[in-house]
BAVEX-498193 format. One record per residue (C-alpha): residue in three letters; x, y, z; residue number from 1. Coordinates in pm, 1 decimal. Each point is the difference from the previous one (the first is absolute). Last residue first. Layout:
% residues N
PT code       xx       yy       zz pos
PT  ALA        X        Y        Z NUM
...
//
This chain:
% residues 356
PT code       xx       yy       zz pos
PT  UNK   6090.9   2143.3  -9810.3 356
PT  UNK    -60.9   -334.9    150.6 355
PT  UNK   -261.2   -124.1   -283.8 354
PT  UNK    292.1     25.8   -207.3 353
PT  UNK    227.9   -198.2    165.9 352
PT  UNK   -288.2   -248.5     59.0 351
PT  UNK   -102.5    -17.7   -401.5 350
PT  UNK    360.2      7.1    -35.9 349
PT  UNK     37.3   -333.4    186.5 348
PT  UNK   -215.6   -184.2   -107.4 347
PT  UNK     41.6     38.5   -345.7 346
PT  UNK    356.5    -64.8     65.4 345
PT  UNK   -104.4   -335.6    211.8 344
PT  UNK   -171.7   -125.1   -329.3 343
PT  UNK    207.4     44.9   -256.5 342
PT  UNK     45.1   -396.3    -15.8 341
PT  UNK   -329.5    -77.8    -73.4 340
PT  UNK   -368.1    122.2    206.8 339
PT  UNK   -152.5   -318.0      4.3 338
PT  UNK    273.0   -226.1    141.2 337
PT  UNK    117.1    284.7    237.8 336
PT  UNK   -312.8    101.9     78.0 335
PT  UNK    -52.6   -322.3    131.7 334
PT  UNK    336.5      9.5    201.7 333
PT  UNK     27.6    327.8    206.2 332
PT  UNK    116.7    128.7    329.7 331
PT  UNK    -22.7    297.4    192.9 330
PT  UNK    168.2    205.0    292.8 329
PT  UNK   -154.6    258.1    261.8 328
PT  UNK   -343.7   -108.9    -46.3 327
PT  UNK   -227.6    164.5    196.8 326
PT  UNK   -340.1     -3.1   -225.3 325
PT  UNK    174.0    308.7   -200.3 324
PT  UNK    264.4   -192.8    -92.3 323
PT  UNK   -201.3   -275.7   -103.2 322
PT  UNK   -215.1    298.3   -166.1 321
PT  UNK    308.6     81.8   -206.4 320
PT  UNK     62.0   -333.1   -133.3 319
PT  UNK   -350.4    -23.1   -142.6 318
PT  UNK     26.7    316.6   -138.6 317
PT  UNK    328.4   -105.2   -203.3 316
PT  UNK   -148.4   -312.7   -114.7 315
PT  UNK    -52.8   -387.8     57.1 314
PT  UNK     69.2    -13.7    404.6 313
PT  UNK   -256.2   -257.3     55.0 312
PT  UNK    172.6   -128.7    356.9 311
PT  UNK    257.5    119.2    189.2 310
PT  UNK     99.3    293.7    242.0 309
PT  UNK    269.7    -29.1    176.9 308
PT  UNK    -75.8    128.3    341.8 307
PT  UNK    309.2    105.7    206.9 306
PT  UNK   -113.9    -80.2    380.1 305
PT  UNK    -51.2    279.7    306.7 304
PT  UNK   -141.6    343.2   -164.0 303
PT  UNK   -260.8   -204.3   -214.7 302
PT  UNK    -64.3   -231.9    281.4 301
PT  UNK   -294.3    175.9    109.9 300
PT  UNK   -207.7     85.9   -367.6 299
PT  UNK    250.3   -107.9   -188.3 298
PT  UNK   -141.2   -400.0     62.5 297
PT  UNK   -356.6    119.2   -120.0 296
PT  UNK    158.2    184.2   -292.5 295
PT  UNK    176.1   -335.7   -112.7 294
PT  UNK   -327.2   -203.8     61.9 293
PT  UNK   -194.5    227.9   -234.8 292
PT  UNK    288.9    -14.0   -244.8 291
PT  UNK     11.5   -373.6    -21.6 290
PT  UNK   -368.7    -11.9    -27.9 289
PT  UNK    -54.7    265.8   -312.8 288
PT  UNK    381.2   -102.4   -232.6 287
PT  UNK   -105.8   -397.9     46.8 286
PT  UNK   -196.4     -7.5   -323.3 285
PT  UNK    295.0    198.1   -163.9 284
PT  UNK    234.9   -245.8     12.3 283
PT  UNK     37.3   -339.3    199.8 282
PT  UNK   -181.5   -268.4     89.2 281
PT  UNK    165.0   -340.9    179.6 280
PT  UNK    -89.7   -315.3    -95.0 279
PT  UNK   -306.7   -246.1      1.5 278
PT  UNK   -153.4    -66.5   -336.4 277
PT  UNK    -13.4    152.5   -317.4 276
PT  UNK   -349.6     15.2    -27.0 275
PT  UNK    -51.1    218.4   -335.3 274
PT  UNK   -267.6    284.3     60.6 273
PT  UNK    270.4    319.2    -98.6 272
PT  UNK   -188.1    321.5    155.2 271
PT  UNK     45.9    -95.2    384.4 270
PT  UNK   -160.0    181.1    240.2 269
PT  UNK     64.2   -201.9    328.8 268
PT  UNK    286.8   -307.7   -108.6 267
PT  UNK    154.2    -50.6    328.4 266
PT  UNK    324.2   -168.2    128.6 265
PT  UNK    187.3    307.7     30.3 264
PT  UNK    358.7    103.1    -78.2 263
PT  UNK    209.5    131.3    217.6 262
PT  UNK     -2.9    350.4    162.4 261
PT  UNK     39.4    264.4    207.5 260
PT  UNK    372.8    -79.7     11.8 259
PT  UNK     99.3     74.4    409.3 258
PT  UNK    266.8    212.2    180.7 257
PT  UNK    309.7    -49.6    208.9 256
PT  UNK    -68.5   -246.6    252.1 255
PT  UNK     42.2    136.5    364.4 254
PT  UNK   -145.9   -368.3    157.8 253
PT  UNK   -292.3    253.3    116.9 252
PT  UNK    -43.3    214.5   -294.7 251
PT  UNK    -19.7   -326.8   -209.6 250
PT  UNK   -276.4   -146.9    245.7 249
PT  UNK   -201.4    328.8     -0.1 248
PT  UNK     31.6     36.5   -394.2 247
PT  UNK   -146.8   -390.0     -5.5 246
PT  UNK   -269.6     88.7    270.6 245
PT  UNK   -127.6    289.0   -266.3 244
PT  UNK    -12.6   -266.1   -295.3 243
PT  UNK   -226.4   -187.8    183.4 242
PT  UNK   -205.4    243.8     91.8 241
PT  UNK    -36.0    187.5   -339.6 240
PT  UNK    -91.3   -399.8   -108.2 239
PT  UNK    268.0   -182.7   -154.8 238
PT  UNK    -74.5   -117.4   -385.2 237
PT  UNK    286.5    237.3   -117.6 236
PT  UNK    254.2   -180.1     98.1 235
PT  UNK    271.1     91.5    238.9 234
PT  UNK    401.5     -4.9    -58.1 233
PT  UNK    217.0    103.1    270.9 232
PT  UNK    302.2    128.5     15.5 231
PT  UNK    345.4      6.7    154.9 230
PT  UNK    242.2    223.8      8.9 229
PT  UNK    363.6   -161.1     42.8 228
PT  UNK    212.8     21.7    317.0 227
PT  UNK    403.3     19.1    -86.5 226
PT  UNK    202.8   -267.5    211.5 225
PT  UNK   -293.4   -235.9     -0.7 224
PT  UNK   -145.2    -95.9    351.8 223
PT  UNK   -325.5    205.1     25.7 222
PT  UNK    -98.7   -128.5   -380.3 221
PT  UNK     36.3   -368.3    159.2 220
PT  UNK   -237.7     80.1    255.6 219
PT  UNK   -213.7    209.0   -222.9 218
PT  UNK   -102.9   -286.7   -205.1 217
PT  UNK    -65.1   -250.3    269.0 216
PT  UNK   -184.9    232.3    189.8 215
PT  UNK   -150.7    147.4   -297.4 214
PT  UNK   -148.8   -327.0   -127.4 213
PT  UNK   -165.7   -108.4    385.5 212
PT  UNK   -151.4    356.3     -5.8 211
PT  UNK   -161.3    -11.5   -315.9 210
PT  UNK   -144.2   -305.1     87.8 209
PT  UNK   -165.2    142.6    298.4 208
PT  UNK   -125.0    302.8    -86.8 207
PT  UNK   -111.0   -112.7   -362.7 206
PT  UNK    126.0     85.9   -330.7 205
PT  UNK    223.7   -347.4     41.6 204
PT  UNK   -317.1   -163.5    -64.2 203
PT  UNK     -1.3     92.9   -392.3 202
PT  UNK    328.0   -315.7    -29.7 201
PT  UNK   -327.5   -242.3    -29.8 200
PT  UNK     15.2   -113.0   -353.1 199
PT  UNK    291.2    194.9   -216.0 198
PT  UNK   -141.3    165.0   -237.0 197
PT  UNK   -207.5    302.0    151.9 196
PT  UNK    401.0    141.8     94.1 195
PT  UNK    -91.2    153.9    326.5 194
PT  UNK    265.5    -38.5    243.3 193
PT  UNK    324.0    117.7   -235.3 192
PT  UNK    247.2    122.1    240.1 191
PT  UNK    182.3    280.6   -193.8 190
PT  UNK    354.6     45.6     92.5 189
PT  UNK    239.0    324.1    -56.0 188
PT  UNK    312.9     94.3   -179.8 187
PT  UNK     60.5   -347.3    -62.2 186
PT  UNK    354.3   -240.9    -53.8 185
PT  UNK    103.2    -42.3    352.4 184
PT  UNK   -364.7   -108.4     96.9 183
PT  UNK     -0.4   -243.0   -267.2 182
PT  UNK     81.2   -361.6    143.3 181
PT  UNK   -158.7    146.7    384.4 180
PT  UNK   -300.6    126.2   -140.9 179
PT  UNK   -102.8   -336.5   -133.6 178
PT  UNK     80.4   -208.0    339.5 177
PT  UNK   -216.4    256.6    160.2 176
PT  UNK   -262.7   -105.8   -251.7 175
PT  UNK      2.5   -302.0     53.4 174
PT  UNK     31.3     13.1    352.1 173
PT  UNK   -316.5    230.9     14.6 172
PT  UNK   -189.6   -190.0   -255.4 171
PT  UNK     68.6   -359.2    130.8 170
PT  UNK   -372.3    -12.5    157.1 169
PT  UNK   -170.9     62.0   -369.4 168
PT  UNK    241.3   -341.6    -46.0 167
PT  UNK    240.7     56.2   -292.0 166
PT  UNK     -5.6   -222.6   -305.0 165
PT  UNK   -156.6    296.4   -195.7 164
PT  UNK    310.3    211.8    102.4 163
PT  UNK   -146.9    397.7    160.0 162
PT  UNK    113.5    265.2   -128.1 161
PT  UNK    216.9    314.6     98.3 160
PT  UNK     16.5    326.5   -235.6 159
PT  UNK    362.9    139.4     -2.7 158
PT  UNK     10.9    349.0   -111.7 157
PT  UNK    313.0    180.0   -182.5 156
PT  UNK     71.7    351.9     38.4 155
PT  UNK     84.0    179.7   -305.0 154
PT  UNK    404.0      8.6   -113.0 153
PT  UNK     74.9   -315.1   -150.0 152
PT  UNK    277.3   -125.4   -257.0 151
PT  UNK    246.8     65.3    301.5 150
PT  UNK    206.1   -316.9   -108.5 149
PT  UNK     -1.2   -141.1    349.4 148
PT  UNK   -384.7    117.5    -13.1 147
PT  UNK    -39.2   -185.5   -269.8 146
PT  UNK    141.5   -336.0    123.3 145
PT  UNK   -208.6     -1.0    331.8 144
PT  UNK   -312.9     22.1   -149.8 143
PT  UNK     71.5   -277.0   -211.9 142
PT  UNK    158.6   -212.3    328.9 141
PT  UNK   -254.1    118.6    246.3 140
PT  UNK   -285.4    -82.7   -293.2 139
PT  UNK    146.7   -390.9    -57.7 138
PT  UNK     60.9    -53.5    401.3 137
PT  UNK   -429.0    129.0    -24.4 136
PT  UNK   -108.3   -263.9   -219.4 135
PT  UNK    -63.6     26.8   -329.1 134
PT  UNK   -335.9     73.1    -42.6 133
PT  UNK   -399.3    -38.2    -52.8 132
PT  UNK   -202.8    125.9    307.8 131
PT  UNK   -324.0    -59.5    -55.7 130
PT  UNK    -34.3     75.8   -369.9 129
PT  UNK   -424.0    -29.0    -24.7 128
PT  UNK     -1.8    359.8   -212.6 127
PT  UNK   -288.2    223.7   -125.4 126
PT  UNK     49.9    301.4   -203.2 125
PT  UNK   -131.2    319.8     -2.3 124
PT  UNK   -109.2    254.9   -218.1 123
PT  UNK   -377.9   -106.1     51.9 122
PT  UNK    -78.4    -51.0   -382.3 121
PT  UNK    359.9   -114.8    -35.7 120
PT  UNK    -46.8   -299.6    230.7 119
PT  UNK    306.4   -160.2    -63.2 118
PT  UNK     93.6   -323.3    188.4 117
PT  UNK    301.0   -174.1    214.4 116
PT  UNK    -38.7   -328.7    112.1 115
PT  UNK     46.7   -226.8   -275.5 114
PT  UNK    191.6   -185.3    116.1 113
PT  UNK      9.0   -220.7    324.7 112
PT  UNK     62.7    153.3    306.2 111
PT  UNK    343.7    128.5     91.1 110
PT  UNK    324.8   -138.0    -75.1 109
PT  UNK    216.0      3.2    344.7 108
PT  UNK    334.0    115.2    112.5 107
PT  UNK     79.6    -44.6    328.9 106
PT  UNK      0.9    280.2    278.9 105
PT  UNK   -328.6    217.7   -157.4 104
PT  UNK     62.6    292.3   -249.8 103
PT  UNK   -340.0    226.0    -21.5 102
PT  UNK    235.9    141.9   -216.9 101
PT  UNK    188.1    276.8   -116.8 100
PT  UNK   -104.9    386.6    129.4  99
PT  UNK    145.4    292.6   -205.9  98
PT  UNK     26.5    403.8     74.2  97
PT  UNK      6.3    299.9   -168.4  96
PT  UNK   -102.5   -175.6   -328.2  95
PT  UNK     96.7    215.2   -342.7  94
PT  UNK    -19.2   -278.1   -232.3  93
PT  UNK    367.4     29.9     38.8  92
PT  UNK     -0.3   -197.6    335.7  91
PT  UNK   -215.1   -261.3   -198.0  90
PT  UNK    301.9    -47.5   -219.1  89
PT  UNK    247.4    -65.1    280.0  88
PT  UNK   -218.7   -162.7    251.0  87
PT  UNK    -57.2   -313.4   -297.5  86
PT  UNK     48.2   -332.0    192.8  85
PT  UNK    -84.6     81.2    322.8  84
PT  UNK   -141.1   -341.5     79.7  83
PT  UNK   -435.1    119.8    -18.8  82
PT  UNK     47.3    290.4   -197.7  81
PT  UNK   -321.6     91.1    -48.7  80
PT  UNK   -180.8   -206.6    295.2  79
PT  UNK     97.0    310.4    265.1  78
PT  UNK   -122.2    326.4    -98.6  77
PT  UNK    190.5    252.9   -189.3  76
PT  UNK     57.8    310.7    127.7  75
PT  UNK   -142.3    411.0    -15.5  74
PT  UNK    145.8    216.5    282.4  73
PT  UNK    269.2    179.3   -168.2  72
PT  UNK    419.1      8.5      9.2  71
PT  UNK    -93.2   -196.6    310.8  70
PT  UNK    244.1    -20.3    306.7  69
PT  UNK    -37.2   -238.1    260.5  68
PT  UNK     44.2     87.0    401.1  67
PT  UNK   -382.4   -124.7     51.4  66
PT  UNK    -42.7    274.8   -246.9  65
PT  UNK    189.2    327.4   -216.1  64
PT  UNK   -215.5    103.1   -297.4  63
PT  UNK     28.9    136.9   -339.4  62
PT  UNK   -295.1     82.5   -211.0  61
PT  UNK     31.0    354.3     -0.7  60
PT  UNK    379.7     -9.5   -151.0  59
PT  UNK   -150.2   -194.1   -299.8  58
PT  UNK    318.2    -69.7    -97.0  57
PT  UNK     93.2    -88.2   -453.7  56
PT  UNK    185.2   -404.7     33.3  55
PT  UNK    374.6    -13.9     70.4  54
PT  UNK      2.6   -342.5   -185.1  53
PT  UNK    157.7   -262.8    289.3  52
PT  UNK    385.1     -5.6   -114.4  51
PT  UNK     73.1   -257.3   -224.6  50
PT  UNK    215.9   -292.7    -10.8  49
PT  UNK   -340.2   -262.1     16.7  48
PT  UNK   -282.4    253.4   -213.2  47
PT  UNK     38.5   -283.0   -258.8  46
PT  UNK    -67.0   -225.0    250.6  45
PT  UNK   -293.4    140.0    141.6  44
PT  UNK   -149.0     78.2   -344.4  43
PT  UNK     21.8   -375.3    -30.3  42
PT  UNK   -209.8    -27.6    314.0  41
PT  UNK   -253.2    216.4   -101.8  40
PT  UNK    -44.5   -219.1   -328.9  39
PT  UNK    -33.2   -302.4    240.3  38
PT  UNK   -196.6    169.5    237.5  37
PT  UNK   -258.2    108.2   -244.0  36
PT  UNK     16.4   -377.8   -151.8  35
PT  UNK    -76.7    -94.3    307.8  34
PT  UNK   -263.2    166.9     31.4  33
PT  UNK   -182.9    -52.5   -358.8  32
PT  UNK      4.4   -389.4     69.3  31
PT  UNK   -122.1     87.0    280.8  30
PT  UNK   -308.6    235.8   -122.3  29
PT  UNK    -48.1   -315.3   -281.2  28
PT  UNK      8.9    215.4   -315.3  27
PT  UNK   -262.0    256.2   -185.8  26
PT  UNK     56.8    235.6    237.7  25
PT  UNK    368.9     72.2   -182.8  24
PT  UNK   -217.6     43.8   -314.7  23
PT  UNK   -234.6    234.2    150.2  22
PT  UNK    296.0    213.7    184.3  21
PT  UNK    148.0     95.7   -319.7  20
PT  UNK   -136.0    278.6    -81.3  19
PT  UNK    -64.1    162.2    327.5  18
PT  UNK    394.0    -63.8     54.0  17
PT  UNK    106.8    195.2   -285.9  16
PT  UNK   -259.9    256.4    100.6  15
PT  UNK    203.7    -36.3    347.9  14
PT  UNK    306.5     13.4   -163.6  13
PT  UNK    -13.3    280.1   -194.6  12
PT  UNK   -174.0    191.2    309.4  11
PT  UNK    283.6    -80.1    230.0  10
PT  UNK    217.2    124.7   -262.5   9
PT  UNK    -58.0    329.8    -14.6   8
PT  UNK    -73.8     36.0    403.2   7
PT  UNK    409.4   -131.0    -27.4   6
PT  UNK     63.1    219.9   -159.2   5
PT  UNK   -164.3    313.4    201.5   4
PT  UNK    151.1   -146.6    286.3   3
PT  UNK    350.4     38.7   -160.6   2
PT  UNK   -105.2    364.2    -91.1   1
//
């Protein structure tokens, strides 16, 4: 009955949404963000007191991984929610799992605005961010603040970046540095090596790179009282090949899984003809490569890495052939933005009800 409710009022809101999604287009996409964050971020404080909503269980979806537990397997991407300013309310969107971020040590503005860009023809969007936020002493101290309060109960991801004043040869201390401020505050850490807007920080997908980061990285993981999973983000511009050494790298340093993937940096197939520049793609352009590389990855690491599967995810079906293609957990963002706030439900009984 409660499910049946809330079904009722998933489609209410996503006709209401349907409606009114022209006129929210119709703004700067930023400008639109934050003021998505800022609204979810008042819900946040009027949730503050509360116990977390005892949202209807999709029993089937549950799953226990990397010692995490997730009430289902669909989250939301890092670059949402960049300071954890809004977990609350986007943990009753239905999320079974968050990731804030790419935080880097020092806070830092970005590139120059605009830089994020609609292509509703495409059902993507286009963004130039690199790296925007607080700081990661400013995330520890957020994160830490709700959890004191116990205003969270899904895991909570912590995607690394790298600072625009940092050297490409200061990445592994940097972000070593990084992952000690917030270890004690995150259920796991992503290590962001393939963010298309940040010049250079792609050669950490290689052998040797890669191996100089995780070092560093799993050095200080090694020493913490409580060992975190760890991550790692790939792009979906890597060859099969290249994306193959990458799982044989993470299964060698023991990393937990990998987030097949980031954003990419080409514009193949492309309906809208506007040049928006360089940036990262996302959406349902990326939905075809990101899941080819994701079921090359399963193929032999599969069985050995959690795959998180990334990329296009715009409907139900397209969320159960990620699965399908290997993916054990997934995450969303463009969808997100086009689908409204009902979104994760829809997702999520089209995959309850594709597993009966």
């Amino acid at each position: 009955m409660e499910l049946d409710i809330k079904s009722a009022n998933n489609k209410k809101t996503g006709r209401l949404w349907r409606l009114l999604r022209p006129l929210a287009f119709s703004f700067d996409a930023e400008q639109m963000h934050e003021s998505a964050i800022w609204l979810l971020k008042l819900k946040s404080w009027l949730l503050e007191g509360t116990k977390p909503a005892q949202m209807p269980a999709f029993y089937s979806l549950k799953k226990d991984l990397m010692g995490l537990h997730f009430k289902n397997p669909i989250g939301l991407a890092a670059g949402f929610d960049v300071d954890a300013l809004c977990l609350p309310a986007l943990e009753e969107l239905g999320f079974g799992f968050i990731e804030v971020g790419g935080v880097t040590e020092h806070a830092q503005l970005g590139n120059p605005k605009p830089r994020i860009f609609r292509l509703p023809k495409d059902n993507a969007i286009i963004n130039r961010l690199n790296f925007y936020n607080a700081g990661a002493n400013r995330l520890r101290t957020r994160l830490a603040d709700l959890r004191n309060k116990k205003r969270i109960e899904v895991p909570i991801g912590i995607n690394l970046g790298k600072s625009n004043h940092s050297s490409l040869e200061e990445v592994p201390r940097e972000y070593a540095r990084t992952f000690q401020i917030v270890s004690e505050v995150a259920d796991y850490i992503t290590i962001n090596i393939s963010c298309p807007n940040t010049e250079g920080l792609q050669r950490y997908q290689t052998a040797e790179s890669l191996g100089l980061l995780l070092d560093r990285v799993c050095n200080v993981n090694e020493n913490l009282a409580k060992k975190l999973p760890l991550l790692l983000k790939l792009g979906p511009d890597l060859s099969n090949e290249e994306a193959i050494a990458c799982a044989e790298i993470a299964v060698d340093y023991r990393l937990a899984g990998l987030i097949i993937s980031n954003t990419t940096h080409k514009r193949n197939g492309l309906i809208t003809s506007v040049d928006y520049g360089k940036g990262g793609l996302s959406g349902q352009p990326l939905f075809e490569r990101s899941t080819q590389l994701l079921r090359c990855v399963a193929k032999d690491y599969g069985g050995r890495l959690v795959l998180i599967g990334s990329g296009g995810i715009m409907d139900g079906g397209c969320a159960l052939a990620k699965l399908h293609a290997g993916a054990s957990l997934l995450q969303v963002y463009t969808g997100l933005i086009y689908g409204g706030p009902d979104f994760v439900w829809e997702l999520l009984q089209y995959l309850e009800h594709s597993s009966t």
